[in-house]
Structure formats: C-alpha cells, structure tokens
C-alpha positions, -999 to 999 in steps of 0.1 A, spaced: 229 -114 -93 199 -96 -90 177 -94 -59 144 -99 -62 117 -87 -35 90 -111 -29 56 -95 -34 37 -88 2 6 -109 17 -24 -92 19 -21 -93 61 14 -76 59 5 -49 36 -20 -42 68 4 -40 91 25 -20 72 0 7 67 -18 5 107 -42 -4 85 -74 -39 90 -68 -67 73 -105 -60 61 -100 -25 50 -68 -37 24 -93 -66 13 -118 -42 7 -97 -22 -14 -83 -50 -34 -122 -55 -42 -129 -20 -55 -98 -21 -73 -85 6 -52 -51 -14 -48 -33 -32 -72 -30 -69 -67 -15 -98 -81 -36 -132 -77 -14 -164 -79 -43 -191 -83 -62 -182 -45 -35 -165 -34 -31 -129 -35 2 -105 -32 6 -69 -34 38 -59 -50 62 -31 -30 56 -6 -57 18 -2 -50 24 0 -15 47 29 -23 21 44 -50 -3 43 -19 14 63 6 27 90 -21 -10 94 -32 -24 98 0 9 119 12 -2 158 18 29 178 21 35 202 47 24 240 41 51 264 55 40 291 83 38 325 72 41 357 96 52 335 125 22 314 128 
C-alpha cells in the first residue's frame, strides 16, 4: 500500500520555515513558491518545501591556513 503525504497548509509551511504566515502568502503571489489551489484552498506540496531550502542552502566553505 502506498503512503501518501498530504500536501501542507499555507500556516504550516510558515512554521516549518520560522517563516510569517504573510511572507509564504506573499510568495505564493509572486509565484515564488509553488502551490496547489483546491477551489479556495491552497496546499503546498513537501517537494517545494524541500526545493526551497536546497535553493536557498549555501554550503559551508572550508578554512584554509588555520583560519
């Protein structure tokens, strides 16, 4: 049987990130975010979420000479 992960409300997808309600609304109006409206409702799948944070992930630069 397969699982199936239910796609996250806007308000939980805040929390998530430490993030404003406001700020994920705002980036589900400039597209910024992908969304998925059911009639009023709107969900953001896992995936994005994850597409989010390895986008904005810098990686760590390594010291050089003892630094």
């Amino acid at each position: 049987m397969e699982t199936r992960i239910r796609p996250l409300k806007v308000a939980e997808v805040a929390e998530a990130l430490g993030l404003s309600v406001a700020c994920v609304r705002a980036w589900i109006a400039s597209r910024r975010i992908g969304f998925v409206r059911l009639g009023r409702a709107i969900r953001i799948p896992h995936a994005e979420v994850e597409r989010l944070i390895q986008a904005g992930t810098v990686p760590a630069r390594e010291r050089r000479n003892g630094r």
